[in-house]
N, C-alpha and C positions, 0 to 999 in steps of 0.2 A: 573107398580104398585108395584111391588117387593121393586122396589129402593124407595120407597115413602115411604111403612113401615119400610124398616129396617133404612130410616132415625129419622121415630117418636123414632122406638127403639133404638136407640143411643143416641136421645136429650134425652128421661128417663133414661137411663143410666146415661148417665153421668153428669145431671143434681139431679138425686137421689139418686143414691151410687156410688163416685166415687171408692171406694174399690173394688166392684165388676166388675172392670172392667176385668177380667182375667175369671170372671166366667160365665159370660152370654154375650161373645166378640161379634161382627158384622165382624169382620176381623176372617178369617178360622184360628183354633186355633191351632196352628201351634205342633207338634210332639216333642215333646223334647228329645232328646241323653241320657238325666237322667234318671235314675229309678224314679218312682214316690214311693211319701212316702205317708203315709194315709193323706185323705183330713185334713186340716187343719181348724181352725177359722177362719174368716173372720176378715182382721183387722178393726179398729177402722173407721167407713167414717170420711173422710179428708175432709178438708175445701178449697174448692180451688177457686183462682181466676178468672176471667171474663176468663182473656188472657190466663189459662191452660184451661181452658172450652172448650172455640177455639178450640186452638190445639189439646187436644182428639179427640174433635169432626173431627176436618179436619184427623187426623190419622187415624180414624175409618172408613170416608167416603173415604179416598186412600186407604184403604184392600179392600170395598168392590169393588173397579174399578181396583184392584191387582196392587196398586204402592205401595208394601210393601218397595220399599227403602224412598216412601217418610212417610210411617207409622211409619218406624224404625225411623226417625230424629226428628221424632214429639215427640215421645214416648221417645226415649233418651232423647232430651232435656228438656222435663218437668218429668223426674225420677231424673234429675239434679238439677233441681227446687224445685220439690215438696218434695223430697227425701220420696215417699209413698211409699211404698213396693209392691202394689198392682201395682202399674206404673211402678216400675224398674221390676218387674218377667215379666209385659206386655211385654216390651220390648225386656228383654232376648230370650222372648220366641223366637217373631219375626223375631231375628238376628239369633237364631241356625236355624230355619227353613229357613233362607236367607245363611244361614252357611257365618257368615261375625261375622268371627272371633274375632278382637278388639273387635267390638262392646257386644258382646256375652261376652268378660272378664269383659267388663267394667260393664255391665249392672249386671251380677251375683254379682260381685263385689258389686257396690250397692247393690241388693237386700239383701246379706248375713249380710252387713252391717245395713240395713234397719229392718230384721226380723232375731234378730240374734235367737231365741228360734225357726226358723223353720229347720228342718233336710232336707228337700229341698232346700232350698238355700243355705245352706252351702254345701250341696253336690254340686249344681252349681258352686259356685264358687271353690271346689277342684278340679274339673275337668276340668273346664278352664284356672286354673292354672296350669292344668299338659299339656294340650293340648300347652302353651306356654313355655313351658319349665323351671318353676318359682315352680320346685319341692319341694325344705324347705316349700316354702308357702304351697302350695296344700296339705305336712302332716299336717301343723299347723289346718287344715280347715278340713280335714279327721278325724284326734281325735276328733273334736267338734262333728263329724255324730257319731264316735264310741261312744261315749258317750251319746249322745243324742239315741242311741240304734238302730239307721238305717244301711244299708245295704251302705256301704262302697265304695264298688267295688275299694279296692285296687290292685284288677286283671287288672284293667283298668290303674293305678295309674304307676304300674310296665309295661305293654305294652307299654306302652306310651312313658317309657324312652326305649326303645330297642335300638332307632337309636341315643341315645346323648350322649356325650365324656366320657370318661373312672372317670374324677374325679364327674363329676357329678352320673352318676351312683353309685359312691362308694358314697358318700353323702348321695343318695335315702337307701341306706341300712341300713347306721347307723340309719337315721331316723327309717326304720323298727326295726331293735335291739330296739333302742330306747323304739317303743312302746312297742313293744313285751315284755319289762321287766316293763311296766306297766299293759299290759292285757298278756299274757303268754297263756289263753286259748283262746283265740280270734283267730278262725278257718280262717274268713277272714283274717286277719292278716298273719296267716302261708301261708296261699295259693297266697297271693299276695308277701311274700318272695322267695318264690319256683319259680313264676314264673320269677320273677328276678336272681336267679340262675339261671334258667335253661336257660332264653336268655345269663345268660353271660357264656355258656355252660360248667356250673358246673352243672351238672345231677345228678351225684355221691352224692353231698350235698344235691341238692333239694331233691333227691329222700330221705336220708337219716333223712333231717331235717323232711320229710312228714311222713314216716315210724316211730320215733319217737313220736310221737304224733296223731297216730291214734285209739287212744281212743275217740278222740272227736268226736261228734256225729255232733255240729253245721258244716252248711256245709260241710257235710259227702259228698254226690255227687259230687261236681264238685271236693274236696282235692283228692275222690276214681279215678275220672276219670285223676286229674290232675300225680298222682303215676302209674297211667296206660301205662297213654302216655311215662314219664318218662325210665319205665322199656324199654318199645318198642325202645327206643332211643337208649339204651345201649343195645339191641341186647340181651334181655330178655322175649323175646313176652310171652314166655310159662308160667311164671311167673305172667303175667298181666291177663292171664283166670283165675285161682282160685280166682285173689282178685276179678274181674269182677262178676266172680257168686256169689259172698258173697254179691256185689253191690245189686245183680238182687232178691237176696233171703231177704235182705233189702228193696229194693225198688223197688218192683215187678213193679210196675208203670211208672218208670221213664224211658221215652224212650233215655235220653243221655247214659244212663248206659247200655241198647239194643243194640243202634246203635254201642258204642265202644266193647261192647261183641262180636258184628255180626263182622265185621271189622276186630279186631280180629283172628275171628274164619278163615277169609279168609286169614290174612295174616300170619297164622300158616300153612296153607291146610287144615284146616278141613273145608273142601269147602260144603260135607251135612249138616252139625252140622248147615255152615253159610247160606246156603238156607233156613233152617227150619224158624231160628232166622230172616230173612231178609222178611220171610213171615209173620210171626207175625206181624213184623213192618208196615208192608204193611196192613195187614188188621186193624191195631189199625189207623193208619193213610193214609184212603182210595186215599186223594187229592194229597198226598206228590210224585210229579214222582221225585225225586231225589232216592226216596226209589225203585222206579217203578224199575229206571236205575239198580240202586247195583243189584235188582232182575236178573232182566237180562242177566246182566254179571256173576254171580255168575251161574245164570243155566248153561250159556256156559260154563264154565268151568268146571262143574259135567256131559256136554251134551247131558242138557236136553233140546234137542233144541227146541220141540213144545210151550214148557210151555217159553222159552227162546222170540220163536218169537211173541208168545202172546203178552207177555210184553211190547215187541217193536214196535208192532203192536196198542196196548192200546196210548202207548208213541206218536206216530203217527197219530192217529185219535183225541187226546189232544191236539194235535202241541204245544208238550213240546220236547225238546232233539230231534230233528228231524235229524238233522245231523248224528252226533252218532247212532242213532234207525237207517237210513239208512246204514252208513255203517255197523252197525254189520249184520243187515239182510242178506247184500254184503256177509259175511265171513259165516255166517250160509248155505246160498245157496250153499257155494265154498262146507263146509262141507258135503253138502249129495249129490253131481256133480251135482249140476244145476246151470252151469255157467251163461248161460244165463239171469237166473233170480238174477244172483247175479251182471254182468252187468248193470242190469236195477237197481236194488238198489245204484250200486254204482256211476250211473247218476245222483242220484236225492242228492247228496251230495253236497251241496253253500259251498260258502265259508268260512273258520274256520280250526278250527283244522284240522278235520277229512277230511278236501277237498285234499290234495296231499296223505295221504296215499289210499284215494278212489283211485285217478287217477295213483296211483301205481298199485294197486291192479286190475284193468280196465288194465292196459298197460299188467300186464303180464299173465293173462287171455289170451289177444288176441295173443299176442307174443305165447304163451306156443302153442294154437292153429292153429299157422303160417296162421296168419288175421294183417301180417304187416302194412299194406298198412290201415286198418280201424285201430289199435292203432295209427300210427300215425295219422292219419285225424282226430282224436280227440281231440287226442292232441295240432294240431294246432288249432280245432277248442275253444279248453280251453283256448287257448293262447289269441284268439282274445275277446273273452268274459268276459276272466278276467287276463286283462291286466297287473292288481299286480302280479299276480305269473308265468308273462313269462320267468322269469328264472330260478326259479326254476323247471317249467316245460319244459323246451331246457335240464335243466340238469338232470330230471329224464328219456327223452327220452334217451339221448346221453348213460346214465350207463343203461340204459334195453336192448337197444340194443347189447351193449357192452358184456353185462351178456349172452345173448342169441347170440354170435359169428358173429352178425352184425354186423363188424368191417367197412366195408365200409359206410354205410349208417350212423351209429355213427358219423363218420368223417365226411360225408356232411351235418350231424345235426350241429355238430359241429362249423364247416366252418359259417353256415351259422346262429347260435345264434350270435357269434361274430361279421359278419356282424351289423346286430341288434344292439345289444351292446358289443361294443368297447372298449379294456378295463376290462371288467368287471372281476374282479378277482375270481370270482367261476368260473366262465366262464372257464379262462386261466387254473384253477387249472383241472376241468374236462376232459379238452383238455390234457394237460398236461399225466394224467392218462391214457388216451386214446392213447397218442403216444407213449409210454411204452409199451401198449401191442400190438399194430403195430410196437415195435421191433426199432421205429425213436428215439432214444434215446437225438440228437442232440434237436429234436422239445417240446420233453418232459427237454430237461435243461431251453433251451431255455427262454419258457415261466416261468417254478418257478422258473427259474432266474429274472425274469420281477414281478412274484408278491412277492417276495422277496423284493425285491427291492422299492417295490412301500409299503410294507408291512413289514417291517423288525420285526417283530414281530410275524408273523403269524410260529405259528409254526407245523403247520399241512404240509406245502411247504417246508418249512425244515427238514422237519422229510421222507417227499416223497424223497424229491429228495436226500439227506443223505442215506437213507435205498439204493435206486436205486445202487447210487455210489459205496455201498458197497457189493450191491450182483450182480453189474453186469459190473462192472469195479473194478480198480487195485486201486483207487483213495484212499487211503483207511484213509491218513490221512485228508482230504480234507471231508470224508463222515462221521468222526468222529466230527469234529470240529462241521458240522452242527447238528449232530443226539443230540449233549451235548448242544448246542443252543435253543435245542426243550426241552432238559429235562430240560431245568432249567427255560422255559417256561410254562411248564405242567410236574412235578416230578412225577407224578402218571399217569399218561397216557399209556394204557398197548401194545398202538403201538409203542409209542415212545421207553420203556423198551425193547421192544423184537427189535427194531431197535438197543439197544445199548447191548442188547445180542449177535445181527448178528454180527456187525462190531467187539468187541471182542471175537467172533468164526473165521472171516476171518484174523484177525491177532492174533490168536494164543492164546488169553488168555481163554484159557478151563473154569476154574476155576468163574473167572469175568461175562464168559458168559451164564455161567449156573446158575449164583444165578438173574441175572434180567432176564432172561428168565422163570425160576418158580414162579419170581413174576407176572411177565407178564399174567402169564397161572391163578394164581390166581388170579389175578384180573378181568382176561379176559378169559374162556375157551376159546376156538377160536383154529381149527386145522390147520392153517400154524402155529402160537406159539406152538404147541403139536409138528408138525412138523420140526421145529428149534431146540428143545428142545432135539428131540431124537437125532437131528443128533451129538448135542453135546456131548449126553452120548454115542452113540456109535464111537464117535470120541476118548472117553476117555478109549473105552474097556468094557464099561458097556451096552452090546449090550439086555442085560434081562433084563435091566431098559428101553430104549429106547423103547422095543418092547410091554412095559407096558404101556406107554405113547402114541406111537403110536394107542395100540389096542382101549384105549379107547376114544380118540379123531374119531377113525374109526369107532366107532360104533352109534357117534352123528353125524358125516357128512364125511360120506363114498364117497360121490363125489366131496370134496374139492382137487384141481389140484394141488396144491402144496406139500398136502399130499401125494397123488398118485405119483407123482413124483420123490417125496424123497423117499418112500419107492421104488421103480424100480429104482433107482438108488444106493441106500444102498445094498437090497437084495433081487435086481434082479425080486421081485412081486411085483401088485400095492396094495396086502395087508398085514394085518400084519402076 
């Protein structure tokens, strides 16, 4: 009976106003990518033929039985025909909701050409001209919306170009200059240049061109938020609160100006300020669990852990974030010793992100417990269950074990992933590690010689078995060649730097090895590099600089072995 009326209601449609065919559709009116601009007039009713009559009609009665592709070809070729405006927006509509691209340029295209006084269609068709990468065009059709006094979205216009070649991009910009020296206050306008700076990671300018012109009121919010982000880039976060609260004392309202306030506030530390603020948020926007989440996290971090597992808990009963809300629960448990129940939390973690650091944080619970024999049995039972992450769960058992002095059992984990999978070069690299500290030095070349080889690229194998060579044989130009293989593979890498610190401390260059070893250390605290580090300076006689270095790398991880080591072997205690 459904299908009977809505056929009467299509033959009067489109037999009475074919203009309103976009306003009163029988086909689901499909969501448009555009902003919408205020309703418009209604164009003139068209006169149209028997044979577009038809094809309306048959397009209207394929939406309502959902053959929107045969809708879309009916509706394209009679906006071709009839060239009505109200038939070609039909169509476009269609095709963005089918996201079938051509058709969506061609049809804007018509339409903009069809109703050139609407600020809707020509925003259609600027933005499908920027989606195909046909940017001249898309400003030419952008200035008609600026003028015609609509909402632009040259933010979209400059996103768009992020990923296309360097002379195009430089094109897009002149255009913006371009405008810019016709409208000069046009907020839009600026903000859609900033964001083109700043993808082409000029910050410095964006943020300058923004700060310059922030008298202007029009699109205040998104310019205030876009100088925000900006400063945070350059590593001025503290800088981006005051203008924030100038935002908030402006537009007390606006939750985009909240959320980068709160945000913010956590990634300065002022983690109560950012509770307070994250609660607000929350209560203005009771539905939002993304807000739930930041909530959440933010308590743990102040730990405030009941109000923390509340949250989680809320999150949980919504079956929103469910992964995540388990495992932090997981880590909230660990924090007040109720392993058990952080066990159980971190059971009910599927698959995603948060699934291997669960089954981390499960291994070494049980390991820490000496409950071997049940981390492993889980482990394999994870294996069989979720078959995509059996290697990398072979390789989280292999390194927990390892950590926790299970050397043998590592090794027939080991043995026996490989079985498994053959080959497999994480695999080899793990094993590899593995015979290093069993001391088998032949089985640990062995293999990063194999994924070497198979991998001449990898520079993480290069950089192991380089380091080895050079702290534990004589090899030393042979451990060079490869460690500078790896640097010029990853130049910032702060293992790799403190491997080309070692090898020039074992052959003698003091100097050399002491300036990548402090980079290394800043890049990376980390106490074997604190450990290297000192043994350099008191190689050099700087034994009060060393013991600086030491102390405070010993006071963040006081049972790192390498540490301890060095220091019992320099000065004869395992402290500083």
């Amino acid at each position: 009976m459904k299908r009977i009326f809505a056929l009467y209601a299509t033959l009067a449609l489109v037999s009475g106003c074919q203009s309103a065919l976009s306003t009163h559709p029988a086909v689901p009116a499909p969501t448009a990518k555009t902003s919408q601009a205020p309703a418009e007039k209604p164009a003139p009713a068209a006169s149209f033929s028997q044979e577009t009559l038809f094809a309306l009609l048959s397009a209207e009665i394929a939406g309502q039985r959902d053959q929107y592709d045969v809708a879309l070809n009916n509706y394209t070729a009679q906006a071709r025909t009839t060239r009505d405006p109200a038939v070609a927006e039909r169509a476009f509509r269609i095709a963005e909701y089918l996201n079938e691209q051509p058709a969506s340029l061609e049809n804007a295209l018509l339409w903009s050409s069809t109703a050139p006084d609407s600020v809707e269609a020509q925003r259609a068709a600027a933005i499908q001209l920027a989606r195909s990468g046909r940017y001249d065009e898309s400003m030419r059709y952008m200035e008609q919306v600026l003028q015609g006094q609509g909402d632009t979205h040259f933010d979209f216009l400059a996103l768009s170009a992020s990923e296309s070649d360097v002379q195009t991009r430089a094109g897009l910009m002149l255009s913006f200059d371009r405008l810019l020296l016709k409208h000069p206050e046009n907020g839009q306008l600026l903000f859609g240049k900033a964001l083109l700076l700043q993808q082409d990671n000029q910050s410095e300018a964006a943020l300058e061109l923004l700060e310059n012109r922030s008298d202007l009121s029009e699109e205040l919010p998104p310019l205030l938020l876009l100088r925000a982000r900006l400063l945070q880039s350059l590593n001025r976060g503290e800088e981006a609160l005051p203008l924030l609260e100038d935002g908030l004392e402006q537009h007390p309202n606006d939750l985009r100006i909240r959320l980068a306030y709160a945000r913010t506030l956590v990634e300065q530390g002022q983690l109560d300020a950012a509770q307070l603020e994250f609660t607000t948020l929350l209560q203005q926007n009771p539905e939002d669990d993304d807000l739930r989440l930041s909530l959440a996290l933010v308590s743990m971090e102040v730990k405030a852990w009941n109000e923390a597992q509340a949250y989680l808990r809320d999150l949980i009963d919504r079956e929103r974030h469910l992964d995540i809300a388990h495992f932090n629960l997981g880590l909230i448990h660990e924090e007040l010793d109720d392993n058990e129940g952080a066990l159980i939390e971190y059971s009910l973690v599927g698959p995603g992100n948060e699934y291997l650091p669960a089954k981390a944080q499960q291994t070494k619970l049980l390991l820490e417990e000496k409950r071997t024999d049940d981390a492993r049995q889980r482990l394999a039972q994870a294996r069989g269950e979720q078959p995509e992450y059996a290697i990398q769960l072979y390789m989280l058992e292999i390194e927990s074990l390892s950590e926790h002095q299970l050397l043998e059992l590592a090794w027939q984990t080991s043995q026996k992933s490989l079985q498994q999978f053959p080959g497999d070069l994480n695999l080899l690299y793990t094993r590899a590690m593995l015979a290093e500290q069993r001391n088998d030095l032949g089985q640990m070349e062995r293999d990063l010689r194999h994924v070497i080889k198979t991998d001449p690229d990898n520079a993480m194998a290069l950089n192991a078995l380089g380091y080895t060579l050079a702290d534990r044989t004589t090899r030393y130009a042979e451990a060079k060649s490869l460690i500078e293989r790896a640097h010029q593979l990853k130049p910032e890498d702060p293992a790799i730097l403190d491997s080309l610190g070692w090898i020039n401390y074992r052959t003698g260059n003091l100097v050399q090895a002491e300036t990548y070893l402090r980079l290394a250390l800043k890049l990376y605290p980390d106490a074997e590099i604190a450990a290297h580090l000192g043994e350099v300076l008191w190689a050099q006689g700087r034994q009060s600089e060393a013991r600086e270095v030491w102390d405070e790398a010993y006071q963040q991880q006081p049972d790192n072995p390498i540490l301890r080591s060095t220091l019992q072997r320099l000065t004869g205690r395992e402290t500083p």
